[in-house]
N, C-alpha and C positions, 0 to 999 in steps of 0.2 A: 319183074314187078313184085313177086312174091318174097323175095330178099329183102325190096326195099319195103315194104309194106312189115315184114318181120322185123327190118331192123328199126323202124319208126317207132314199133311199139314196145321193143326194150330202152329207146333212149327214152322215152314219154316212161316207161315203168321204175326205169332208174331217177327220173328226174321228181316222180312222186317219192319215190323211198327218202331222196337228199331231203323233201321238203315239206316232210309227213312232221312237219312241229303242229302247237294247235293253234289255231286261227284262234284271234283275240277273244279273251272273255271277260268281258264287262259286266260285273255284279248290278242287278236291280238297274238295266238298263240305264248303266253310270255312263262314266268318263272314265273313271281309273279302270284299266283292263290290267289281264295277266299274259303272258303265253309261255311253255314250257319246249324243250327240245331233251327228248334220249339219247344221245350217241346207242348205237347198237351193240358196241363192243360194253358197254357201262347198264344195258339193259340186260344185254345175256349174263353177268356177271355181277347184276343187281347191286353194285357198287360202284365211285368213278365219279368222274365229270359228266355236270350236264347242265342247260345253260334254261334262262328263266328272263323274262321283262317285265318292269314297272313300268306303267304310262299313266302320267297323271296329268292334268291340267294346271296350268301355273298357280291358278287361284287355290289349290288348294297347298296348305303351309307345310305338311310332310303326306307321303303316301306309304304302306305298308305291308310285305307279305310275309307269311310267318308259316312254318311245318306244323304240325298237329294241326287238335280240337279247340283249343282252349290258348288261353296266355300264358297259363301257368308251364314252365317247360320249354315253350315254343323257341326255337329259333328264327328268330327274326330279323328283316332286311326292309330300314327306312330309307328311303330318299326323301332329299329337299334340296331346295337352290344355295349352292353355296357362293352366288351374288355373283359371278365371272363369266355369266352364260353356260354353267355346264352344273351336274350335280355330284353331291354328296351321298357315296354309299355306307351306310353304318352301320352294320350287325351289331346285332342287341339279342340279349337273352332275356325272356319275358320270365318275371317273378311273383305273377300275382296280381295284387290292385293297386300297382303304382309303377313310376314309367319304366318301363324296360328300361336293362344297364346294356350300355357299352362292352363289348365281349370280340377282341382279337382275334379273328378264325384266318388261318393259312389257307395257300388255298382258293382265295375267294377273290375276282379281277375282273372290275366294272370294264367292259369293251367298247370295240368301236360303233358309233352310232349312237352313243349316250350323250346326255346335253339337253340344251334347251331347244325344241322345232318346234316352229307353227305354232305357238305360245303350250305347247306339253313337256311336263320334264319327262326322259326318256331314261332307263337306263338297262340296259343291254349287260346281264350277266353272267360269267360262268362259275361254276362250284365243280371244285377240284377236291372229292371226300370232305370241303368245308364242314358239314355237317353230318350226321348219323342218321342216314335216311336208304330205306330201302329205295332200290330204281325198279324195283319188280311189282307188277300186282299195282294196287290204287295206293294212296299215299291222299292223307286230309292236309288240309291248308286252311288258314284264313289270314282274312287282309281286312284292314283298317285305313283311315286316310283320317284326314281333318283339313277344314276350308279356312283361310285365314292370312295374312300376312305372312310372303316369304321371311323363312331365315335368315338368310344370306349367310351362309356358314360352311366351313370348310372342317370346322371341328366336328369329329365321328360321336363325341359325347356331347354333342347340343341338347340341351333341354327341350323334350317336346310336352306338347298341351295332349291332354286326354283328346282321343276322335270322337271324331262326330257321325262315324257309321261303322258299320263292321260285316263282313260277310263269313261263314264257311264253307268249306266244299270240298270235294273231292276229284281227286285229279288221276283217272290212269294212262298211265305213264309204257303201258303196252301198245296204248292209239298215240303215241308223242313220240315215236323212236327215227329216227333219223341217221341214213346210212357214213355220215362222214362228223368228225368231232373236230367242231371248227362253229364258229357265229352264224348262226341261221336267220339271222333278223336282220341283215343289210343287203343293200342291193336287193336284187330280183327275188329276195325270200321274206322281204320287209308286208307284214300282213295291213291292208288299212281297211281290212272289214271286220266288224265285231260282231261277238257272237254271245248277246248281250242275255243274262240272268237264266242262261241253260249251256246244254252240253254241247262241247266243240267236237261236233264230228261224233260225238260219245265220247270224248275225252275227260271233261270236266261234268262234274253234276254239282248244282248248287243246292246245299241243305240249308241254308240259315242266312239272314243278314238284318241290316236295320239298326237304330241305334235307341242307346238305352234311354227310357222315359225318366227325366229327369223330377216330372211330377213324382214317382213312385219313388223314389231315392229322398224326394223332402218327405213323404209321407212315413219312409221307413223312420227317416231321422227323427221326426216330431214323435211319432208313435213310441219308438224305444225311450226316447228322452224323457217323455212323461210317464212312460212306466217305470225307465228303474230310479230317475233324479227323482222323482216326486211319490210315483204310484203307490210302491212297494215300500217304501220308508215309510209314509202315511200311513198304510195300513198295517204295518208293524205296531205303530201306538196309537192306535186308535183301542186293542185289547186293554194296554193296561189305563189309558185315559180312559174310557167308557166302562170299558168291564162287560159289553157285550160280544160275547164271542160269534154270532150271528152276522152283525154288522161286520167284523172284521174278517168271516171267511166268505161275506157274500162280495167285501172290497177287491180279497185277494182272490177269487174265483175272477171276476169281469177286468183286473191286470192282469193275471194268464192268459185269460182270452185273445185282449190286444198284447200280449206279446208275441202271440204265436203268430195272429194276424200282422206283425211289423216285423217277424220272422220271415212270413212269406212272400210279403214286400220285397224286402233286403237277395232272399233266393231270388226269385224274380229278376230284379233291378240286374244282381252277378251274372247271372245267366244269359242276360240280354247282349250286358256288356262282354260277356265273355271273359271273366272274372273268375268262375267256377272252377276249386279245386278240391282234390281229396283235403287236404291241411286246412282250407279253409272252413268247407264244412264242418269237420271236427270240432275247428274251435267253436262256430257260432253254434252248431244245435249243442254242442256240450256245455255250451254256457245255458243253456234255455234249457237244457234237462236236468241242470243242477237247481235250479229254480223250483224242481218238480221234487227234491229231493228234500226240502226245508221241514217239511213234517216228520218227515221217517228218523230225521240228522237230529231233532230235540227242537226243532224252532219253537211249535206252539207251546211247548211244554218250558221254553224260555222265560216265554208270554206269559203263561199264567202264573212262573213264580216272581214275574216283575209284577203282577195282578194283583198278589198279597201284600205287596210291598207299598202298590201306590193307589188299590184300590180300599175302602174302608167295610 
C-alpha cells in the first residue's frame, strides 16, 4: 500500500512538472488571454525554444503580443484571420509611432491547435531562439489587440489599424517551466480557465494597460498648432509692428506656457499608447528647448533691429 501510495504521488508530481505552463491571463478582465511554457532544458540554459498562445475573440480584427516595455524595439507577434478558418502568424518589429514592419524570424512555427474554435482565433506557438530574450529571471511583455472587421489575409505584411487597447506586464518564466519541449496547449494541457488582470500562479504581474485618450491627442494637436502655426509667428511681429516690447514678451511668455502644456499632452497621449522612446523624446523636448534658446541665439535683438527699420 505504501509503494502504491509513493508511486501515486510521483506520477501526480511528474504530471505537475509536464504541465506547470501558466493558466491563461487575460489583461483588464479581457478576452484576449496569453499563456507561456519553459522547456527546462531552455530554462536552465536561459536560451532555446519555448512556446507562448494568443487567444483572441473573432470580433477583434488583429490581436498582439510583443517582448519588452514599450513598442519601440519590441518583437512582436500579430494574429488575425486569414479568411480559410485558420490564422495568420506575422512577426513584426515595432519602430515607434507607426505600424510595426513585417520582420522574417527563423525559428518561429505556428502549431497544432491553432485556428478558428468556438468563434476565438487561437494560435498555438513555438520560438526556436526566434528572438533575443532571456528564458531566466522575469522577462516584460506587452500586448495590443484592436476590435473591428476581420482581415481575411494570409499575407504576413497586412496592414493593421492602430489598437484600441494595450496592456504590460511581466511574465516569470521560473513559475512557466515545464518538464518535456513539445506543445503544452492541446489535449489534456489545453487551459479554459482565465486568470484575468493579475498573476498566474505568480507567474505574470500586470503593470499597465488601457488605451490611449484620443481627446488628449486632439488637445496636443490643437495646442501645438496654434502655438507654432500662429502663436510664435504673431508674436515675433508684433515687436516691430507696435514697438512694444511688453506686449510681445508678455505674448511669448503665455505660448511657452501652452507649449509646454501640449508638450505634456503629447508625453502623456505616447505613454498611454506605448509610444515612448529614448529617440523620441530627444527629438520632442529638443525641439521645445530650442524654443527656450531664441533669446540667448540673437532673437529679440533680431527684433529690435527690424524695430528701427519699421518703427519711426
Amino acid at each position: 500500500m505504501k509503494s502504491t501510495f509513493s508511486a501515486s504521488l510521483a506520477v501526480l508530481s511528474a504530471a505537475s512538472s509536464a504541465l506547470a505552463v501558466t493558466s491563461s491571463f487575460c489583461p483588464d478582465n479581457g478576452n484576449v488571454c496569453f499563456r507561456w511554457g519553459i522547456p527546462e532544458a531552455s530554462a536552465s540554459a536561459g536560451s532555446g525554444s519555448f512556446y507562448f498562445q494568443i487567444k483572441a475573440p473573432t470580433s477583434a480584427q488583429w490581436a498582439g503580443l510583443g517582448t519588452g516595455s514599450q513598442m519601440a524595439g519590441s518583437n512582436m507577434f500579430i494574429i488575425y484571420q486569414d479568411g480559410n478558418g485558420n490564422v495568420t502568424l506575422s512577426p513584426r518589429r515595432g519602430v515607434g509611432e507607426v505600424m510595426p514592419q513585417y520582420t522574417k524570424r527563423s525559428g518561429l512555427e505556428l502549431l497544432d491547435g491553432s485556428g478558428i474554435k468556438d468563434n476565438q482565433m487561437i494560435a498555438n506557438i513555438r520560438c526556436n531562439n526566434c528572438v533575443d530574450l532571456s528564458l531566466k529571471g522575469t522577462s516584460s511583455w506587452i500586448a495590443a489587440w484592436k476590435n473591428g472587421n476581420s482581415l481575411d489575409s494570409t499575407s504576413m505584411e497586412e496592414r493593421i489599424s492602430e489598437h484600441d487597447t494595450h496592456a504590460d506586464f511581466s511574465v516569470d518564466f521560473s513559475k512557466a517551466t515545464m518538464s518535456s519541449d513539445s506543445n503544452p496547449f492541446t489535449g489534456s494541457n489545453e487551459d479554459t480557465n482565465s486568470n484575468s488582470g493579475s498573476s498566474s500562479g505568480g507567474a505574470v504581474t500586470q503593470n499597465g494597460s488601457g488605451s490611449p485618450s484620443k481627446t488628449v491627442l486632439r488637445a496636443h494637436g490643437i495646442i501645438m498648432s496654434i502655438v507654432f502655426i500662429a502663436g510664435y509667428p504673431l508674436g515675433a511681429i508684433l515687436m516691430p509692428m507696435l514697438g512694444k516690447w511688453l506686449i510681445h514678451a508678455g505674448w511669448q511668455v503665455v505660448m511657452l506656457l501652452l507649449m509646454w502644456a501640449g508638450f505634456g499632452l503629447g508625453y502623456v497621449y505616447a505613454r498611454d499608447g506605448g509610444y515612448v522612446s529614448s529617440s523620441l523624446r530627444c527629438a520632442r523636448i529638443g525641439t521645445c528647448l530650442s524654443v527656450l534658446t531664441c533669446e540667448s541665439s540673437g532673437e529679440n535683438k533680431l527684433t529690435q533691429e527690424w524695430a528701427l527699420l519699421f518703427v519711426p
